[in-house]
C-alpha positions in Angstrom: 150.4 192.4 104.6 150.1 190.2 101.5 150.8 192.4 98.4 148.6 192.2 95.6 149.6 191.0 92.0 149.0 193.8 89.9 146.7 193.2 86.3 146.1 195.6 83.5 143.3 194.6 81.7 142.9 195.8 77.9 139.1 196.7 77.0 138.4 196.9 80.7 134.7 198.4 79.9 133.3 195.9 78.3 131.5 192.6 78.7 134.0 190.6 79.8 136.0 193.3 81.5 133.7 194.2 83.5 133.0 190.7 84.8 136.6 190.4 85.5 136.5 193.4 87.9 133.8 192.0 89.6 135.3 189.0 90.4 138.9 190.4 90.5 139.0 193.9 92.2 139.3 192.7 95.9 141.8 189.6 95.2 144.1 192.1 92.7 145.0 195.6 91.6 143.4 196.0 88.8 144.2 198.9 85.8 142.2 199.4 82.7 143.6 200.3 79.2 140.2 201.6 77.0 139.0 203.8 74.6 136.0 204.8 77.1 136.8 205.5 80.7 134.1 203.9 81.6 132.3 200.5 83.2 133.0 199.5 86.7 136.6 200.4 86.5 137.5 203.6 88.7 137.9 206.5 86.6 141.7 207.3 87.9 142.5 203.4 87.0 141.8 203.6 83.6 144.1 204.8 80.7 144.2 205.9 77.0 145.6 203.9 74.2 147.6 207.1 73.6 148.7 207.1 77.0 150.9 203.6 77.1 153.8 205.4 78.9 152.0 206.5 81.7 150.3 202.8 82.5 152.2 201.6 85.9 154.3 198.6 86.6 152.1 195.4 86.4 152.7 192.0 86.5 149.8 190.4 84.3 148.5 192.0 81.1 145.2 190.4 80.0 144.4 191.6 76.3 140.6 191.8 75.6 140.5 195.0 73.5 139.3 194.2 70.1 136.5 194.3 67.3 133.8 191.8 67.5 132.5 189.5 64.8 129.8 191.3 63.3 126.8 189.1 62.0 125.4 191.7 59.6 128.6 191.8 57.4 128.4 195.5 57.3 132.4 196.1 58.5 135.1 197.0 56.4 137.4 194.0 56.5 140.4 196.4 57.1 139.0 197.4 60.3 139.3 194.1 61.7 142.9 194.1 61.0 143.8 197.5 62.7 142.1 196.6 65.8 142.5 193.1 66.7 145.7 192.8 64.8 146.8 196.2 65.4 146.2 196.4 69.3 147.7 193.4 69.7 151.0 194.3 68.3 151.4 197.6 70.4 150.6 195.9 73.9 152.6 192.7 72.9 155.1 194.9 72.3 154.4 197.0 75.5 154.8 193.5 77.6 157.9 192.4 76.1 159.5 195.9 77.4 157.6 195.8 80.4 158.4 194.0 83.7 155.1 192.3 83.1 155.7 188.6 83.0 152.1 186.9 81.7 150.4 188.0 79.0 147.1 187.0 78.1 145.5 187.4 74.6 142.1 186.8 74.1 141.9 185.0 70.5 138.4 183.0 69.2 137.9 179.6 68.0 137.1 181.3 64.8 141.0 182.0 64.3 141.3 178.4 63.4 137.6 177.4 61.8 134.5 178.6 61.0 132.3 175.4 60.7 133.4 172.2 62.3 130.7 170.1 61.7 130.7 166.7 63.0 134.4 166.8 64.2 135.8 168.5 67.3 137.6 171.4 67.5 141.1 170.9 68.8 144.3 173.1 69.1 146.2 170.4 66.4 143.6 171.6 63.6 145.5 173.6 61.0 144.3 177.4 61.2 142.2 178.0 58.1 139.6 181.3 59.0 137.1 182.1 56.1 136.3 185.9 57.7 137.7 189.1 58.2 137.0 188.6 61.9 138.9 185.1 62.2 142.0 185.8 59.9 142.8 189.2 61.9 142.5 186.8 65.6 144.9 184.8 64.0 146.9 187.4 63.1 147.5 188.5 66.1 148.6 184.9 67.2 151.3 184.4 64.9 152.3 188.0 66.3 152.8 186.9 69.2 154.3 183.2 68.3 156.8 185.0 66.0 158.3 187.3 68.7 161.7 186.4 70.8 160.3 185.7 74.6 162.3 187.3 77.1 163.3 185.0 80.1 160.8 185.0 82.9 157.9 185.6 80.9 154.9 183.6 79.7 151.8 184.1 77.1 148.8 182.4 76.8 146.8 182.4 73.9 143.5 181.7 74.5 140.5 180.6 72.3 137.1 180.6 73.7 134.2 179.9 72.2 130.6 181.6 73.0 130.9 183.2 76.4 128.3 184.0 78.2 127.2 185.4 81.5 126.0 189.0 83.3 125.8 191.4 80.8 125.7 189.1 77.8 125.1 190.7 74.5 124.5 188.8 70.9 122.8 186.1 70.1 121.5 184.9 73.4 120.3 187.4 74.3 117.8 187.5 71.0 117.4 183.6 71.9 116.1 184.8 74.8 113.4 187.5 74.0 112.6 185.2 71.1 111.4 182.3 73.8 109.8 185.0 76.7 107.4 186.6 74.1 106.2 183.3 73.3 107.1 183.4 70.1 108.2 179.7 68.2 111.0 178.6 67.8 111.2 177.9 63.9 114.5 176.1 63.6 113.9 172.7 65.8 114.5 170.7 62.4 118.4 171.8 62.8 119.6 169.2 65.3 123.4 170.3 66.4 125.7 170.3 69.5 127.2 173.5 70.6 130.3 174.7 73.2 129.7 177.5 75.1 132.0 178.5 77.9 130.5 180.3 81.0 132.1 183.6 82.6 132.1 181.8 85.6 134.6 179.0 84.2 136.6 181.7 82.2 137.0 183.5 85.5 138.2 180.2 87.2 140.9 179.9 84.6 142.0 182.8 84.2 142.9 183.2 88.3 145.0 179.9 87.7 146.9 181.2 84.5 147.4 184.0 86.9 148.3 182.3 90.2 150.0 179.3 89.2 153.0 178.2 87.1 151.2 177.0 83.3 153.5 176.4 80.7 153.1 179.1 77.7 151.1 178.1 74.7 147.7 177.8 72.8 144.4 176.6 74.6 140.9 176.4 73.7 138.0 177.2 76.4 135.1 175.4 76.5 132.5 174.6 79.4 133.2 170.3 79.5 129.2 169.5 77.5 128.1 170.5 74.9 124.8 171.8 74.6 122.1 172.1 71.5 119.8 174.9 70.5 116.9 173.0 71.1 117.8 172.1 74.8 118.8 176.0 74.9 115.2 177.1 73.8 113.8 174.6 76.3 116.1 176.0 79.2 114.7 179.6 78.3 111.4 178.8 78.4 112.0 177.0 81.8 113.6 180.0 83.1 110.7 182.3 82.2 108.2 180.0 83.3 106.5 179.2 79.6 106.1 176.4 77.6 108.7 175.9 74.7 107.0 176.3 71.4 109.2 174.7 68.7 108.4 174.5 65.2 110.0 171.9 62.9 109.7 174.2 59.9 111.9 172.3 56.7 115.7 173.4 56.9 115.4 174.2 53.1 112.6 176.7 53.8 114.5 178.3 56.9 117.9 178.4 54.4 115.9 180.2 51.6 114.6 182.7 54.4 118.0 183.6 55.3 119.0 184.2 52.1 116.6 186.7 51.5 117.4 188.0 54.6 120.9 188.9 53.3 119.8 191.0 50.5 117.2 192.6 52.8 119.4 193.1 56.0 116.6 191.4 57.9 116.9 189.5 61.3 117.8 186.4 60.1 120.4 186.2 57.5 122.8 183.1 56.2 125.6 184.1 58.8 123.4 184.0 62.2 121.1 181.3 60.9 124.9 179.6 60.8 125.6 180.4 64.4 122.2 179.3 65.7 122.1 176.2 64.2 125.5 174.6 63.5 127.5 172.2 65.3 130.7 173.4 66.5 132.1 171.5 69.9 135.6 172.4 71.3 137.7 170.2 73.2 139.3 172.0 76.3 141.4 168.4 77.1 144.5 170.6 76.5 143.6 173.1 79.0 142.6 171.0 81.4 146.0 169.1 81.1 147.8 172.2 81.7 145.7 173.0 84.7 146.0 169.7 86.1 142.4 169.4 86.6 140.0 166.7 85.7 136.2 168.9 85.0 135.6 172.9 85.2 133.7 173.6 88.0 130.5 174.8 86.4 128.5 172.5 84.2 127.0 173.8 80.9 123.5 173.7 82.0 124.4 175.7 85.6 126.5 178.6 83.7 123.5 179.1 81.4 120.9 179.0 84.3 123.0 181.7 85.7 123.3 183.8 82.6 119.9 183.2 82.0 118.6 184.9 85.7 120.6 188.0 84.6 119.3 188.9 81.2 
């Protein structure tokens, strides 16, 4: 009888979490560390942040527990800090004493930029986060870098961009109800080219980082195309059976709009007009590298499809 590798999964209720169990629970033993025992986790696997001594032996510790970016700007910046800095240090700390011997943090691209423009995001750009959100992921990186590895054990740091899939939340999602109400799109006059990376491919690399022998380090995850928010509105509209309406309304008038909306606290303010409409690709060469792989094995436009047929 094969014995399975035991994970503990940090922030095992939520989006990605709960994905992981789907795919994971019948390949691994899985354990969830959360502040709500709940999601698909059974109730006796789950512990308390308060309860760190009682977690048992595993061997992989996959950290997703943290605060997300908020769009609205409406979080104390120190809050940031004590969670996704704060969390990271007591479970990094946890691993090192631990018989555990991977750890796996779950950073953002926005630890190292905010905008990227025309470039593409690689792990040799120089970490330079403009928000609360991105300077407490990074953070919790140089935590981690700055600690004294013990033999035998590994941590990868990873940075994703946009992930979607079952259960997605955010921006997508509004995308989404946006196109099936059949109401225009007003922001065709931004042409950009986005990374997303699809729970499907995150999945895929996280059972190799599990399973196989990946030299520690830094790695960015991105599906291999990139993708643009008018090809996403056009993909909606396809998967709801409508016709994409998209308005080429001047970017100076859309810019103005959000900046009302930041004193108004409406829909569309300067900070999710940003993420709809910039450019931001990430290169996952590194990854792939370390993998030993040549392509992921879900194309952007099938990992959205997929997402899409769940919302």
């Amino acid at each position: 009888m094969t014995i399975k590798s035991k994970i503990l999964i940090t922030g095992s209720s939520g989006f990605i979490g709960s994905n992981l169990h789907s795919s994971f629970h019948l390949d691994f033993k899985l354990f969830g560390l959360d502040i709500a025992k709940s999601g698909p986790f059974p109730l006796e696997s789950v512990y308390g942040w308060d309860e760190l001594e009682k977690l048992p032996m595993v061997d992989t510790i996959i950290h997703l527990a943290g605060k997300a970016h908020d769009t609205s700007n409406t979080i104390d910046s120190a809050s940031y800090f004590e969670i996704n800095l704060g969390l990271t240090k007591r479970i990094f700390d946890y691993f090192l004493q631990s018989n555990a011997t991977k750890f796996i943090f779950f950073s953002s691209v926005k630890a190292v930029a905010d905008t990227v423009g025309n470039e593409i995001l690689t792990e040799d750009v120089i970490p330079n986060p403009k928000t609360p959100y991105g300077q407490s992921k990074l953070a919790a990186e140089k935590y981690i870098l700055s600690q004294q590895l013990p033999v035998g054990k590994k941590f990868y740091i990873l940075r994703p961009c946009m992930i979607h899939g079952p259960g997605n939340k955010g921006n997508l999602n509004l995308l989404y109800k946006f196109v099936r109400k059949g109401i225009p799109w007003p922001l065709g006059s931004f042409e950009n080219n986005r990374s997303f990376v699809s729970i499907g491919n995150l999945i895929f690399v996280l059972r190799l980082l599990i399973e196989k022998d990946i030299p520690s380090g830094t790695y960015n995850i991105a599906d291999d195309e990139s993708f643009s928010t008018n090809q996403l509105i056009r993909l909606i509209a396809e998967s709801v059976q409508r016709k994409p309406i998209i308005w080429n309304i001047p970017a100076p008038i859309i810019r103005f709009i959000a900046k009302s909306g930041d004193l108004f606290h409406l829909p569309l303010n300067s900070e999710r007009l940003k993420k709809l409409t910039e450019s931001y690709v990430v290169s996952n060469t590194k990854l792939k590298s370390a993998l030993k792989i040549n392509t992921l094995p879900i194309s952007v436009y099938d990992g959205l499809s997929f997402t899409l047929k769940h919302l």
